[in-house]
C-alpha positions in Angstrom: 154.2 76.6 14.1 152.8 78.4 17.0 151.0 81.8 16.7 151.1 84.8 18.3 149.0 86.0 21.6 148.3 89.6 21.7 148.4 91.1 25.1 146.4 94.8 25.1 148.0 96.1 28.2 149.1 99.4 29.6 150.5 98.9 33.0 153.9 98.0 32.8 153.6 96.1 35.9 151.0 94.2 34.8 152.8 93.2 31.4 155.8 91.8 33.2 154.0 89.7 35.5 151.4 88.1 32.9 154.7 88.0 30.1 156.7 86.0 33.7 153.1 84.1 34.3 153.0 82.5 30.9 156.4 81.7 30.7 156.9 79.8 33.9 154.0 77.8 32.5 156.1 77.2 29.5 153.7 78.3 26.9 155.5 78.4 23.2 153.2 80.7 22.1 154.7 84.2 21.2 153.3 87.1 23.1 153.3 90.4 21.4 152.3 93.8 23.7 150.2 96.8 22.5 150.2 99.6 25.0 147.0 100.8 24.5 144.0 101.0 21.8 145.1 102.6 19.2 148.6 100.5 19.2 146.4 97.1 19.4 144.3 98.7 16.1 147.3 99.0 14.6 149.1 95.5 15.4 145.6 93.8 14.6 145.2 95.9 11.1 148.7 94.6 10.0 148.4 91.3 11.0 144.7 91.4 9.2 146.4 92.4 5.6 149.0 90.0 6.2 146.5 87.0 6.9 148.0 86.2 10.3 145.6 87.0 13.0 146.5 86.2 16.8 145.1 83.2 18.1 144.3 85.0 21.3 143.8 88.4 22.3 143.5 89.5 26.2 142.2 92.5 26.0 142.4 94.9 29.8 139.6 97.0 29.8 140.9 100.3 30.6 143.4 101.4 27.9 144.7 105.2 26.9 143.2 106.2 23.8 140.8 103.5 23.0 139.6 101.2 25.5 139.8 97.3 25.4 136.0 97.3 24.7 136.0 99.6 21.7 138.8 97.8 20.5 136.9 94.8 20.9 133.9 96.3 18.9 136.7 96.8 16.5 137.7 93.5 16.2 134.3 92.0 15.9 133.1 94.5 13.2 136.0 92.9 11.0 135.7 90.0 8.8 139.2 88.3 9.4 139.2 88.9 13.2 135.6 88.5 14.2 136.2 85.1 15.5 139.3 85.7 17.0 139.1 84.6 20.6 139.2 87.8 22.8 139.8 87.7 26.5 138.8 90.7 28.6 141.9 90.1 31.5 141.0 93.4 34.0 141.1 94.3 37.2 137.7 95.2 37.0 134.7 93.4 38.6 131.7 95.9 38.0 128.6 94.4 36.5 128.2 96.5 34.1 131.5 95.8 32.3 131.2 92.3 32.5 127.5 92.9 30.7 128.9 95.4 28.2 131.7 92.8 27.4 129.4 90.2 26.7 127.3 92.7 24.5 130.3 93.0 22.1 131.2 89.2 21.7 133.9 88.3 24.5 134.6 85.3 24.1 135.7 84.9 28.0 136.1 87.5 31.4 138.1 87.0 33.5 139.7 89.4 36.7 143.3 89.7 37.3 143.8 87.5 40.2 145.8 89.8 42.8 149.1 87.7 43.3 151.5 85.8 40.7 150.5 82.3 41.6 146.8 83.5 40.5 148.1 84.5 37.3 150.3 81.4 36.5 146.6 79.5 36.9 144.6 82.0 34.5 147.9 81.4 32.2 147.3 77.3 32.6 143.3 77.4 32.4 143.9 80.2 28.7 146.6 77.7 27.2 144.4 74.9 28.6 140.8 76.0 26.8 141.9 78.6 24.1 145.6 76.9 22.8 145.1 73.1 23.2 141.6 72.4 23.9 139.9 75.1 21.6 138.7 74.0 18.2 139.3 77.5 16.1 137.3 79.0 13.2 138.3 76.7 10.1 138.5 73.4 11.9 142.1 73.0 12.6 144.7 73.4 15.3 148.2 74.9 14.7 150.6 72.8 13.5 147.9 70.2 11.9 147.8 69.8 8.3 
């Protein structure tokens, strides 16, 4: 049974090509889409009460409504997502928003490469570390008894 990767995205754009990314690199995880901070909030808090957290988040930093990095102080101020891995994925270099990412617990930051071969890598390297390699809170991989 794979789980599901949340993408917190707002550019359209930007969705299509990481959704395209990830797929020609033939991950089998699902990838759910929230729009902006509120919406991820929202998908989080319902998969919290149902006891299925993501196994990934990628959050983009600059989000309508809430940004990704109060929605990752969010996260990490609740019990059943705390340890959920959470991926800044921006376009954003600045110093001071890798350091403020860092501050609240990301797990990982990484820059939106500018062209679609880029992205198919920073798909490869996240299934690679977070999906396969990645020993998750509790001790066991999906799929192992």
């Amino acid at each position: 049974m794979t789980q599901t990767i949340l993408l917190v995205e707002d550019d359209e754009n930007d969705i299509i090509l990481i959704k395209r990314a990830f797929k020609r690199h033939r991950i089998a995880n699902s990838m759910e889409v929230a729009k902006d901070g509120d919406a991820a909030v929202a998908w989080l808090t319902r998969a919290e009460e149902a006891g299925t957290p993501p196994c990934l988040v990628l959050l983009d930093l600059k989000l309508p409504r809430r940004s990704g990095l109060e929605v990752l102080e969010w996260m990490r101020s609740r019990d059943a997502l705390r340890r959920v891995p959470a991926v800044m994925l921006t376009s954003s270099a600045e110093e001071c928003d890798i350091d403020r990412a860092y501050d609240l617990h990301a797990n990982s930051y990484l820059v939106k490469p500018v062209d679609f071969d880029g992205l198919v890598e920073v798909a490869k390297a996240l299934e690679m570390y977070w999906l396969i390699l990645n020993t998750p809170p509790g001790g066991k991989r999906p799929g192992e008894a």
